[in-house]
C-alpha positions in Angstrom: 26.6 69.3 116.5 24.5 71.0 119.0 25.2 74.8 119.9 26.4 75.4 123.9 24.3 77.9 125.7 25.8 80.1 128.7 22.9 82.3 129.9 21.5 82.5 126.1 25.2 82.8 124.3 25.3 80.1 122.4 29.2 78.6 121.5 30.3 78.4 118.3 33.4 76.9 116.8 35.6 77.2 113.8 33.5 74.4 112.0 29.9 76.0 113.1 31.1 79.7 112.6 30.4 79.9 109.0 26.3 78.4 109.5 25.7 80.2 112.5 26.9 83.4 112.2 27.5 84.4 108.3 24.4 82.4 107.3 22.3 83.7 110.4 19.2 85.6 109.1 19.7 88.0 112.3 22.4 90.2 113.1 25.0 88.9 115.6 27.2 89.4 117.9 30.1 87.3 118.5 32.3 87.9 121.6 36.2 86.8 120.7 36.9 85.3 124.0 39.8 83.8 126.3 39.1 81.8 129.3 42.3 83.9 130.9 40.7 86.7 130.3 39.1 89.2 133.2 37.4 91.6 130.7 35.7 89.0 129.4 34.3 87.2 132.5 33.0 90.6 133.6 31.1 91.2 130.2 29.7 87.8 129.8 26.7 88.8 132.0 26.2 91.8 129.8 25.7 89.9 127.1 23.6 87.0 128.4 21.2 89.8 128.9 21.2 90.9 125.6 20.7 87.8 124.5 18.0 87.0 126.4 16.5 90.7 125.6 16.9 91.5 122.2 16.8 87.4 121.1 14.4 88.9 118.5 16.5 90.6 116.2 20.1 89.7 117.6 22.0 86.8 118.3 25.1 86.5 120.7 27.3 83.7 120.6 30.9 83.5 122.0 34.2 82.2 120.5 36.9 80.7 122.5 40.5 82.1 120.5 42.3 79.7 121.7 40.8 76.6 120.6 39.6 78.6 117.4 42.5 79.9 115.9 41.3 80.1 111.9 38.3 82.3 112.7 40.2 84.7 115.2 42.7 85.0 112.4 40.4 85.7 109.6 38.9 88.3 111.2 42.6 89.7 112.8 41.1 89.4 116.1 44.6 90.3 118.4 42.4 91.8 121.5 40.0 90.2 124.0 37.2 90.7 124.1 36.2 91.6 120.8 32.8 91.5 120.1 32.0 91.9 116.2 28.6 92.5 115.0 27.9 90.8 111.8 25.1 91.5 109.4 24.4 89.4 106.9 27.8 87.3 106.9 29.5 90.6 107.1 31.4 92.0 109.7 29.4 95.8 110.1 30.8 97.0 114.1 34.0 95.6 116.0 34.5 97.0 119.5 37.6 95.9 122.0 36.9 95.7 125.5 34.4 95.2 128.1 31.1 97.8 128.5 28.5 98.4 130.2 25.4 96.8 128.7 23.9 100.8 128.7 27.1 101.8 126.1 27.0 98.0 124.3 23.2 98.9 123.2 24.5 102.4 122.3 27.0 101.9 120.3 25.3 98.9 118.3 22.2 100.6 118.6 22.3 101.8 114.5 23.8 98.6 113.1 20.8 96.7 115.0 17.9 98.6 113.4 15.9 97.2 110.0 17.3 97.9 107.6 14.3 100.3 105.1 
């Protein structure tokens, strides 16, 4: 099934979670999203920036809660929108709420550098 792309966020589902994000070779960053959610409208450009920036070493895709109730409940996801950074199919940063994309890059900037 072919990813969705919003501005370089690709969608992923329940079924695609576990092959695109814990099986990704890159860090990413997945935004636990609502479609009834303000906060996450207003940070969805943010993070078709990064994606279209930093495409190199990170990806950003975007989960819709409500029509992906096993992942959000896995990873006890109660807040939107949460964005998770996972490295190497583990979840390494969670952070609740909308940002600037200035603070975003800040506060992932260590979880986003090579590892020696």
């Amino acid at each position: 099934m072919p990813l969705t792309h919003a501005g370089g966020v690709a969608t992923v589902t329940d079924a695609t979670f576990a092959e695109e994000v814990l099986a990704a070779d890159l860090p990413v960053l997945v935004k636990f999203t609502a479609s009834w959610c303000p906060p996450c409208r207003m940070i969805a450009p943010v993070l078709a920036e990064i994606a279209q920036e930093e495409g190199h070493r990170l990806k950003v895709v975007s989960l819709d809660v409500d029509e992906n109730p096993s992942t959000t409940n896995a990873y006890g996801v109660l807040s939107m929108p949460t964005l998770m950074l996972f490295r190497a199919g583990e979840p390494v940063r969670s952070l609740v709420g909308a940002r600037s994309k200035r603070r975003l890059l800040e506060e992932l900037g260590d979880a986003l550098r090579p590892r020696p």
